[in-house]
Steps between C-alpha positions, in 0.01 A plus 500: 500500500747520734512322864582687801674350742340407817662790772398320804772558749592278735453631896633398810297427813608508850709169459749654238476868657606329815772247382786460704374741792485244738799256436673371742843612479804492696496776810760764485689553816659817631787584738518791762546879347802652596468878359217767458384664152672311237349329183576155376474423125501130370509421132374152427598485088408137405116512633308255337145410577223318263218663332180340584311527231776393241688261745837657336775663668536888602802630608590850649727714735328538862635763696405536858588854691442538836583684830541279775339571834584219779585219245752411178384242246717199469619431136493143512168498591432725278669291160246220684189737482597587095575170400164347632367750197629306238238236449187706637289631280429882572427806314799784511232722762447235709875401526609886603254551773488111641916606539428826621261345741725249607764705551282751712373185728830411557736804595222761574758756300403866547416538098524253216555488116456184300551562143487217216612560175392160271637436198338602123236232435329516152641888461359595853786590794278552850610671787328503828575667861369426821536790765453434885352654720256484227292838449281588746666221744728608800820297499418305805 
């Protein structure tokens, strides 16, 4: 006789759907426009976050693309913001919007990409992108 194996998989409740949404990170500050109708791109290469159901480490490329309306992100404030990542533990969705959200809060940019691209874990390479305004939603 052979035994099957149990196939009970594991699911996540709203503590582990929800981890890392509401970490306190460092704010991102801004400086004044200067220019109409232009798009910023920002490549962040050495991402790294946690995984928190494995507590090992993910890494990725985060790009953010945006067109600025009245405010600029600042880049040092910006390395802050992605370097808080590193110990938190958050799933690859939640890190792509909670940045595009961020971002959004703080520059109020006319439209918004965040894109991460996370390494191959266990023969698996994710992508996700975050689009703002988000559909259905005027940009404010």
């Amino acid at each position: 006789m052979v035994r099957m194996k149990d196939d009970r998989r594991k699911t996540y409740g709203e503590k582990e759907a929800r981890a890392g949404l509401k970490a306190r990170l460092p704010r991102l500050e801004t400086f004044p426009n200067q220019f109409p109708d232009y798009e910023i791109k920002i490549e962040i290469p050495e991402f790294t976050s946690v995984c928190p159901r494995t507590g090992l480490p993910d890494f990725g490329l985060i790009t953010i693309r945006y067109v600025p309306k009245d405010s600029c992100l600042e880049l040092k404030s910006l390395k802050d913001y992605i370097l808080a990542y590193r110990n938190l533990g958050i799933f690859y969705e939640n890190v792509v919007n909670r940045i595009l959200e961020d971002v959004v809060k703080a520059c109020c940019p006319v439209r918004a990409v965040v894109t991460g691209e996370f390494n191959p874990r266990g023969g698996i390479k994710s992508v996700v992108e975050a689009r703002y305004p988000r559909s259905g939603q005027p940009a404010e």
